[in-house]
N, C-alpha and C positions, 0 to 999 in steps of 0.2 A: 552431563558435564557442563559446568558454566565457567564464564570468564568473568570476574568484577573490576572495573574501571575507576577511577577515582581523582579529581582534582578538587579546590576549593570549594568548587562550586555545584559540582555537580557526583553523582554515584550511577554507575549505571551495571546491568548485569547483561549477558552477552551467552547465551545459549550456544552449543555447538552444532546441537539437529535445528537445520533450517536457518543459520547464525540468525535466532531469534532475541529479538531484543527484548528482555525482560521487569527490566525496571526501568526507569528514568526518574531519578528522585532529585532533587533539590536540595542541597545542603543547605542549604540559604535560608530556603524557607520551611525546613524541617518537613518535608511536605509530595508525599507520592504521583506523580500524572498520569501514567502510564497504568494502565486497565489489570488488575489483577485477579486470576480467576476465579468466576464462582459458575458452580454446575447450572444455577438455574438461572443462569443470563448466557455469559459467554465464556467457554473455557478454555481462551488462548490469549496470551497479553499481545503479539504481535508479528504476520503474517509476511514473509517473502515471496511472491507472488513470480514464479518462473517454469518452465517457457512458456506460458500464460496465465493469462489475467483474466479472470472471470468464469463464467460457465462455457461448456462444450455442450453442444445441441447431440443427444445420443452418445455423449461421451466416449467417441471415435473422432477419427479425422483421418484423411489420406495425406500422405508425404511423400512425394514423385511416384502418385500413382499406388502406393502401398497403405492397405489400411491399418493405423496404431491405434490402442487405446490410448484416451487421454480425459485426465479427470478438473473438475472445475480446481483454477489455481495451482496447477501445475503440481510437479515430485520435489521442488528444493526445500518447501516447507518443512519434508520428511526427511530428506536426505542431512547426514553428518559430515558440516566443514572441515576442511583441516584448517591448523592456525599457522599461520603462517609470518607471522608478527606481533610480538604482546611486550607492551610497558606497561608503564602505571595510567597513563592515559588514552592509550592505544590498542586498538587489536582489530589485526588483517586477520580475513577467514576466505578459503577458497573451495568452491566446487568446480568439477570438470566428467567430464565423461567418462564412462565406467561400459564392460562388455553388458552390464544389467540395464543401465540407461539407454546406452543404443538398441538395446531391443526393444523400446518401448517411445523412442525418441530418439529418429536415425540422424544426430546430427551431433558432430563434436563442438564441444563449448568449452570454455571457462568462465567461471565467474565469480568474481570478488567482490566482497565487502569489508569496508574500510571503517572504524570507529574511532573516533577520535573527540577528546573533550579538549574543548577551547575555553577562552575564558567566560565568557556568557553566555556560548552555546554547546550544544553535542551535534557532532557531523556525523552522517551515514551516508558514507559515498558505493555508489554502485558500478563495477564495471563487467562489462561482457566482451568477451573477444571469440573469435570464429577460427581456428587452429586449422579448419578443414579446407577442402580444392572449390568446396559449392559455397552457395550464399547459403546464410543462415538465417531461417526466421523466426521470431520468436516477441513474444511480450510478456512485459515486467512491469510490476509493480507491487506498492506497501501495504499492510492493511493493523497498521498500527489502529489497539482503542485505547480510550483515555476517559479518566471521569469527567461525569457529566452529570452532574455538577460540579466542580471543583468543591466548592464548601460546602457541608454538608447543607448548611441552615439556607443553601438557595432550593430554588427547582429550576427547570429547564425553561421554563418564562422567564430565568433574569438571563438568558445565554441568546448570542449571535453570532453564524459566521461570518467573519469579515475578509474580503481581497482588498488583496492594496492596491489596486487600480479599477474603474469602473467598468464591469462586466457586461456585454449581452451573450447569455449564455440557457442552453433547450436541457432541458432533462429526459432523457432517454427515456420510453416510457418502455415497459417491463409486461411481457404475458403475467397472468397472477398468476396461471400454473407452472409454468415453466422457468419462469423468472428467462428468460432470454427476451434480447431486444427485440423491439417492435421496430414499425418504421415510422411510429408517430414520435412526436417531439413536444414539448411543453415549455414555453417560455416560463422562464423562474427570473432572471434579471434583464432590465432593458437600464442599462448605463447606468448601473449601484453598483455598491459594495455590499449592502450588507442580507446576508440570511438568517432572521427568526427564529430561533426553534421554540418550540414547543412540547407538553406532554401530548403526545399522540404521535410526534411529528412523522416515527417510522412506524405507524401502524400497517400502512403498504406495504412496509418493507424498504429494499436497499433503494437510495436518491441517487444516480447516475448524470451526473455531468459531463454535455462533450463542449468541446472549443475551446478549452477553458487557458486563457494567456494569464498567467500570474507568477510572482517571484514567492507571494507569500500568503497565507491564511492562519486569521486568528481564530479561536475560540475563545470568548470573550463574555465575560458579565458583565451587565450593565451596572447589575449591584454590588460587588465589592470591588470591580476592576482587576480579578484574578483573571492570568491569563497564561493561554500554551500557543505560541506562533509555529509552527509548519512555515520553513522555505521550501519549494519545491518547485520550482523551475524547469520546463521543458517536458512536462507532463500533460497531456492534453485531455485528459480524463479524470476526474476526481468522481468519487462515488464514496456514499457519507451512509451508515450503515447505522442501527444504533438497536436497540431493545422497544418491543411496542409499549406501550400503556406507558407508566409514568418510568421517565427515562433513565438510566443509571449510567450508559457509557454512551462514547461515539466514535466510531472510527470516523477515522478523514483518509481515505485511501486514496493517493498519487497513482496512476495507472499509464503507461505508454500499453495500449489496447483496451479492448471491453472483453465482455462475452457477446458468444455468436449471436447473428441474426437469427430469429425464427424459423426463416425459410433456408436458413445457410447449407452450400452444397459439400461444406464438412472437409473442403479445401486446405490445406493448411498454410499456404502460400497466402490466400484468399481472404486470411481471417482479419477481419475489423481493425485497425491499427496497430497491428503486427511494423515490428521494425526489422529490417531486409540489412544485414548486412556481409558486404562481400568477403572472401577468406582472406585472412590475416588485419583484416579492421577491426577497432577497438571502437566502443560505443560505454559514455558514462553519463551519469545521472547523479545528483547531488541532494538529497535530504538532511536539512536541519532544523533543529529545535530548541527553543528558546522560551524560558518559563517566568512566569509570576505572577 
């Protein structure tokens, strides 16, 4: 079941399992951004990332001492929203806690996501509230892809990612087997804005950024000036994912957490940029998108 959205300017489709965002199209420019799937790249247009973000080292964790499973990017991706709000340009979608979810994640939540098309942009607003007596931990993030290249006649030499204010920012470096943090680091910017891509760029694999202070990132051609701007605000982890050899999509994933460390004691409390919030607190997060 989907939801379609629609103003002047923009079309969007709105998934109920995982309130996945499915399209992002441009009325304007008659013109798709939003990643669509194909078997032999990647086959999901865009990723709800809760109550974590990233990989689990042995895909367990303990919570006050009890051991859960828990799998890389969390159960909302799979789980079905209710709707809780639809117009023509709007639709609220909410998950919460369930007797199935507490046996596998003992902690009551709610969580909302808000869509809305403005006149230049589309909002995805994110909120989490804590219902429960304890503090709640947990980390969230997007893992929206997009093409890459916007037009077909570029390749991924004419594309950069741009922040709008000058970065010093380490790139997580990653075990090649396990894909989980290391505790090395790799300077990628010393007071720029901008990131190159290239064919090959994710032959490694996923580029994980920590520190990262920014309102906005573009993906950007140098040659036709096609472009998709990301606001994302208050997100201190971005991690940019894309297809090896010659590139066809990229995600830009906002993250409040990573995946575990290496040597991680499978804590859950403990876990990498986990955000703590005490019962009856609300905690939000603001993604928007802006196309041409």
């Amino acid at each position: 079941m989907f939801w379609t959205l629609q103003n002047q300017s923009f079309s969007i489709r709105v998934a109920r399992k995982g309130a996945e965002l499915q399209s992002l199209y441009s009325r304007t420019l008659n013109r798709e951004y939003l990643w669509q799937p194909g078997a032999e790249t990647w086959n999901q247009h865009s990723l709800l990332l809760f109550p974590n973000a990233g990989r689990i080292s042995r895909d367990r964790v303990f919570i006050r001492g009890r051991e859960y499973p828990m799998t890389m990017h969390g159960f909302a991706k799979d789980s079905d929203f209710t709707p809780v709000f639809l117009s023509e340009d709007r639709l609220t979608l909410c998950l919460t806690d369930t007797p199935e979810s507490l046996s596998r994640f003992p902690c009551p939540f709610s969580l909302t996501v808000d869509y809305r098309l403005e006149e230049d942009r589309v909002v995805e607003e994110l909120l989490v509230k804590n219902p429960g007596t304890v503090p709640l931990s947990f980390g969230l993030g997007l893992h929206p892809g997009f093409y890459c290249p916007i037009d077909l006649e570029e390749g991924a030499d004419d594309y950069l990612l741009r922040f709008d204010t000058p970065q010093n920012l380490f790139q997580v470096v990653l075990d090649p087997i396990t894909r989980l943090c290391t505790h090395e680091r790799r300077l990628v910017l010393s007071g720029e804005t901008d990131i190159p891509l290239f064919e090959g760029f994710f032959d490694k694999g996923p580029f994980p950024l920590e520190n990262c202070k920014i309102a906005k990132i573009t993906l950007l051609s140098k040659k036709s000036g096609r472009f998709l701007e990301m606001g994302a605000e208050g997100f201190p982890v971005f991690t940019f994912w894309g297809n090896p050899g010659q590139i066809s999509l990229i995600c830009i994933e906002p993250w409040c957490g990573r995946s575990d460390d290496i040597d991680s004691d499978h804590i859950w409390e403990h876990k990498p940029g986990n955000v703590c919030l005490s019962p009856g607190e609300t905690w939000s997060r603001q993604v928007w998108y802006r196309l041409g």
